[in-house]
Each structure stands twice: as C-alpha cells, then as structure tokens.
N, C-alpha and C positions, 0 to 999 in steps of 0.2 A: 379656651384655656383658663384653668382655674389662679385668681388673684393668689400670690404667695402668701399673705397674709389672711386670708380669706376662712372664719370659720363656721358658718353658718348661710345657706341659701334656701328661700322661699319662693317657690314658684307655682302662680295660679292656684293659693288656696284656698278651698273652699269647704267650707264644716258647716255640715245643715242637720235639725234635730226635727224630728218628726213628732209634731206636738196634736194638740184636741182641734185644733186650731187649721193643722195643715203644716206643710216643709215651711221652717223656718232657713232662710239665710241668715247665720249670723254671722258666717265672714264668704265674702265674695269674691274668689279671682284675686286675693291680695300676692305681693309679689315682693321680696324686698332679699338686701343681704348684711351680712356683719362682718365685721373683722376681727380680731384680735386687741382688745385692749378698747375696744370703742364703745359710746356711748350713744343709742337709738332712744329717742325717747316718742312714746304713741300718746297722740295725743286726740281728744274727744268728747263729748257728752255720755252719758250713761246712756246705756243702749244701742252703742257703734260699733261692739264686736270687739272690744281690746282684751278684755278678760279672757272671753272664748279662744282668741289668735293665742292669746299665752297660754293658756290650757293646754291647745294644738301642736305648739312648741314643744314639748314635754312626753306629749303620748297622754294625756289628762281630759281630757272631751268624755263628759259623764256618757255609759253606756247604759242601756243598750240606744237612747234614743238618738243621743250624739254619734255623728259620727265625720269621718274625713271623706271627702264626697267625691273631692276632686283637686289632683298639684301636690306638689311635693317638699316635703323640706327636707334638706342635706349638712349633714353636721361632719366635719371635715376631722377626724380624730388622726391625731400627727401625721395629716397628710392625706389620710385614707379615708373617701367619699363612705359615710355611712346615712343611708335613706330612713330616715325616722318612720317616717310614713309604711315602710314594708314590715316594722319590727312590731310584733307582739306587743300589746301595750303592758299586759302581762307579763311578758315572757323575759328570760333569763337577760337578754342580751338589751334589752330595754330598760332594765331595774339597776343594769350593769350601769350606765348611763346617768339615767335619773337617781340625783340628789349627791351622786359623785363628778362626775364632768360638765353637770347639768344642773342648774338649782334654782327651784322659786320662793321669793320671800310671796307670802301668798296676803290678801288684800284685811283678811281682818286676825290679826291673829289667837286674838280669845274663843274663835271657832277650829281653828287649826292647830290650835295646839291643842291634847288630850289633857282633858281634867284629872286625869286619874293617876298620872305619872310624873312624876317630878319632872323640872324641866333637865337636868342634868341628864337624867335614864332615856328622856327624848334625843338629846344630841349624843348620848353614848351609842346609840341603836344605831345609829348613822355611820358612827366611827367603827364599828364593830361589822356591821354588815359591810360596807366597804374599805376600809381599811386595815382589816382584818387585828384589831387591836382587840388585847385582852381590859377585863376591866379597872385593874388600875391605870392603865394608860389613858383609856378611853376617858375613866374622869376627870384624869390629871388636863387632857387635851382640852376636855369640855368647860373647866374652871379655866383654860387658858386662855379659850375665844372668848367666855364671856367677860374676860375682865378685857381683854380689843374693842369687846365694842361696848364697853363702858361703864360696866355693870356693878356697881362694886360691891366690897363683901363679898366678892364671886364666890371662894370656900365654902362661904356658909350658902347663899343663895340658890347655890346651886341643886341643894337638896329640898328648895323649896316649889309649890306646886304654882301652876299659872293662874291662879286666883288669888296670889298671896303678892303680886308683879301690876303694876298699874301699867295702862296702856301704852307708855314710852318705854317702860321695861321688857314688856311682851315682846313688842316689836324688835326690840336687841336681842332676844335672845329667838324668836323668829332667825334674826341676820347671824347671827351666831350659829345656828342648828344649819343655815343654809350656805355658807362659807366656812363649815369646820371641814369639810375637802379638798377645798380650795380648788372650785371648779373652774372652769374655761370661762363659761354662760349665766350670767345670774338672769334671771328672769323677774322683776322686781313690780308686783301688781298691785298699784297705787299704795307703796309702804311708809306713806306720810300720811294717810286720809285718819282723818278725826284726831291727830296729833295738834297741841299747839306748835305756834311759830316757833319757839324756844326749841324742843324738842325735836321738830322738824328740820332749824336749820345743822342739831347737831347730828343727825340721819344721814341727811343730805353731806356733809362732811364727812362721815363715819365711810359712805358709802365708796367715797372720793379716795381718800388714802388708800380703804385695802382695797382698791381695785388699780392704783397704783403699785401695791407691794407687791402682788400675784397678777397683773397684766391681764385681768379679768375683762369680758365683755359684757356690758349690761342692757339688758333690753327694758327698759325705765318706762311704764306705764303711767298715764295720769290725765285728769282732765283739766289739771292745774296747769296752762302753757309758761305762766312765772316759775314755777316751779322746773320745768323742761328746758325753760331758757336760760336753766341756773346749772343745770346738769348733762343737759345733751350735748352732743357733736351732731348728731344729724337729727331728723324730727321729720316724722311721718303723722300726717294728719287724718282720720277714719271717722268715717260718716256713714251711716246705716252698711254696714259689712264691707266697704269700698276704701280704698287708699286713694282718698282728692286732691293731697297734697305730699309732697316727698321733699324737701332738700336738706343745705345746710342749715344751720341753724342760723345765720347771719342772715341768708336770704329767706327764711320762713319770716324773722321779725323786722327786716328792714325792705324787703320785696314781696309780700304775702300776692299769689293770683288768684286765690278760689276764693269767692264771696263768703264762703264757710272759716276758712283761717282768717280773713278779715274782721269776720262777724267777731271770731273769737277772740283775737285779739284788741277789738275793741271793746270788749266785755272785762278787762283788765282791771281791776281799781288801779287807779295811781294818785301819790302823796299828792297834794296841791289841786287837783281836779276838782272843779267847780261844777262842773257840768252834771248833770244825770248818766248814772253807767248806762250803756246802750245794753238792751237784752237782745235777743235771737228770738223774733215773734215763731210763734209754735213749736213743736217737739219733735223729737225724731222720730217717724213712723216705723209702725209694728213690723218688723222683719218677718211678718209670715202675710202681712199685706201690705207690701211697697206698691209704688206709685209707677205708672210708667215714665221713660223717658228715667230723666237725671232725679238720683231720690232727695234730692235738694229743694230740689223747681219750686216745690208748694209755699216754701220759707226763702228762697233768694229772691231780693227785690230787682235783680237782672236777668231773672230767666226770661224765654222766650219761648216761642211756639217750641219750636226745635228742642227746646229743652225739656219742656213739661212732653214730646213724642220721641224722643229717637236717644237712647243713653252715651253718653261722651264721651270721645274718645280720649286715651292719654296723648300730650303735646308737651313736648322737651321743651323747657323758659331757656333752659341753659345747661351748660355739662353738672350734670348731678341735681336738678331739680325737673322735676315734672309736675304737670298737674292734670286732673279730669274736668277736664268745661269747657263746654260750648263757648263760653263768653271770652276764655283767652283767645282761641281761636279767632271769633271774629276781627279782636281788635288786630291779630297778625296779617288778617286779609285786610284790612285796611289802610294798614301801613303798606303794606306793596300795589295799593292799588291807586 
C-alpha cells in the first residue's frame, strides 16, 4: 500500500546510451522514493549518474541514444499512480506534466536559457502553455516571481536578455521560470555550481522559503555534501550508476558505512584544520567499461577479494538507511559470531 503522503517512486532504474564506445550504464538499478514537501539531496563525484537520473525523472534522457532500459518511476498526481516511464516523452500527457507539476532548475543556466528571447517571454511561455494565461497576465506573473526570488528592478529586467544577467541572476530567474507553476517536484541540478558563497547561501535560502510556501519537494542534486548537509532531509549517495548509500541525513554525517561516503566526507575543508584535506586516490571509471565485482574496489582501501569478484548486495544499517558493501556485511558477521 502506497505512503499517504507519498509523491514520487523509483524502481530499478536503469538508463543506458549507446555510444562509439559500447552500452554505457549511466544509472544502474537505482531505487528510491519522495514525499511531499521533502528534501532528497544526491550526492557524488562528476561521472556517478546524478544528472542522467534527473534527466530520467523528467522524460529528458537525450534521444535517440539515451534511453530507459529498465524500472519504473511513478508520480502520484492527487492520489492517482501516473508511470512516467510509459508516457511519450513527447507526447501531450508528458508536456502536461513537465515544467507544470514537474520542474528542473537545470545545471548551467547560460546554456539553458535562449539567447534570443527576453527572459520575461521565456517564463511567459510557461505560464501561457500551462496555465493558460493571456499576455498581460503572464507578464504581470513573471515580474512577480522574479522579484521572490530576488531580482530587482524586476519591471524593467524583465524585458532584458540572458546576457545582460550575471550568473547569480541567471540562476534566479532559472528558479523563477521553474517555480512560476508552482509545481509539486523541483528537480534542482547542482543550482549553486560556479556561484560564490554569498550568492550561494542566498539560493540555498531562496530555495528553503518557497518550498515552504507551496509544500514543494525537492530532489537537490550536488557533489557539494556541505552543501546537502545544509539542505537535505534525506541524502542518497551515487557512485558509477549505483545508489551505495541511502539515509537520513544525520546518519549519512554522524554514521557514514560505505568507504565512498567516508571518503567524501572526509574530503570536507573545515575552518581550523591543520591537517592536509584527504583526496579519493583515482577516479570514477568509464561507465561503458566498469570493473567487476563492487565499482569501488579499485579506490576503497577495504576492499577484498569478494569485492574486486562478486557485486554487493544492499544491507539495512537501520530503518531508513541502507547501504551496498561487502565490508558492512562482514563486520555484522562478526559481531554475531
């Protein structure tokens, strides 16, 4: 039986593109769900699949080479199980969805927003195709989000183009074009990268409020875990297409299990640290040639035989955390034995 609160579930997915190279896995078997009002924050190195998954969220997996391979996600509209994964990513009932109930602030916004149109005529497009407003409304609405999330001079601004907007303004008015329908779902892919601190933490605020005024859920992308442990409720950890790590957020930073969230974690700068930051010796291997066994193994200093042959199973730490590794495992046989 479905959570009452419950608006979003992912099961076993997996999106693989067919490249020069060979099938790429960019997400593997991921699995997870959302509520209403809550904050998921993904977190990982470049090259783990977080972009991809959020693409996949959406109906957005570039065609023809992308595509959804395998699992399902289900988007619960008041009440009523709608399978994303069956809908046109085209088609009527899909477009219905996206960017109205459904919306992503997307990762760089000087490529995503169009040079050619004012930013005003980009968030009018939105409010016009779904909300079926005529065009003074729709400007009137659009001068009204951008001055929420900050903007000011919104009247005038409004009629000005995305090159005339420095990169903390882009990003507003990104958040602006994608909270003027005040969706269910913000889908948010890494919407602080290349921002200063300053700007970043009033984002990171900006985000907070109107997702209190409209009971919004966010699914908060990033590879910043400071940043995740500033904004999440829960926190899923992703490593070459794989979900290694799942909990709260309390137990991701004060009980990490996977040598990977470790790793990360201790990769952290903190104020006062004398020490040398610890790095993550090697990189994430090429998703169209993984490794056997756990895709970890090459870079954890605890793998094992078992780890570098046989891929790990998931093991419950406790209600609502899980993780994938061998290495929890052995230490629970030890304790009972």
């Amino acid at each position: 039986m479905t959570e009452p609160n419950r608006l979003v579930e992912v099961n076993d997915l997996e999106v693989v593109f067919d490249t020069v190279e060979g099938r790429t896995h960019a997400v593997n078997g991921v699995s997870f769900s959302m509520d209403a009002g809550e904050t998921v924050g993904i977190v990982g190195e470049s090259g783990c699949g977080k972009s991809v998954m959020s693409l996949a969220m959406l109906q957005l997996v570039p065609r023809p080479h992308g595509k959804i391979a395998r699992g399902s996600i289900i988007y619960y509209q008041r009440g009523k199980a709608v399978e994303i994964t069956k809908l046109n990513p085209t088609g009527k009932a899909m477009r219905a969805l996206r960017g109205n109930e459904m919306a992503m602030i997307f990762q760089e916004p000087m490529t995503s927003l169009n040079p050619v149109y004012t930013i005003g005529e980009q968030i009018m497009e939105v409010l016009r195709l779904h909300q079926k407003m005529d065009n003074t409304r729709a400007k009137q609405r659009a001068i009204e989000m951008l001055e929420k999330v900050g903007v000011p001079d919104a009247a005038q601004r409004v009629e000005e183009y995305p090159h005339q907007f420095s990169g903390g303004m882009r990003q507003r008015a990104m958040i602006a074009m994608a909270l003027s329908c005040t969706p269910n779902l913000l889908v948010a892919d890494e919407p602080t990268t290349a921002l200063d601190v300053t700007i970043e933490a009033q984002i990171l605020e900006l985000l907070a409020e109107l997702q209190r005024d409209i009971n919004m859920a966010v699914l908060f992308i990033s590879h910043d875990l400071k940043v995740i442990g500033e904004i999440a409720d829960r926190v899923i950890v992703m490593y070459a297409g794989w979900v290694v790590e799942e909990a709260m957020r309390e137990d991701i930073f004060q009980n990490p299990q996977h040598p990977y969230t470790r790793s990360l974690l201790a990769a952290i700068p903190r104020i006062g640290r004398r020490e040398r930051l610890v790095s993550i010796p090697g990189r994430v291997p090429s998703l169209s040639q993984l490794p056997p066994g756990c895709f970890f193994a090459p870079r954890c200093p605890a793998a094992t035989d078992q780890c570098r042959r046989e891929e790990p199973q998931v093991f419950t730490v406790n209600q609502g955390h899980t993780v994938k590794c061998w290495n929890y495992w052995d230490k629970e046989v030890q304790k009972t034995s």
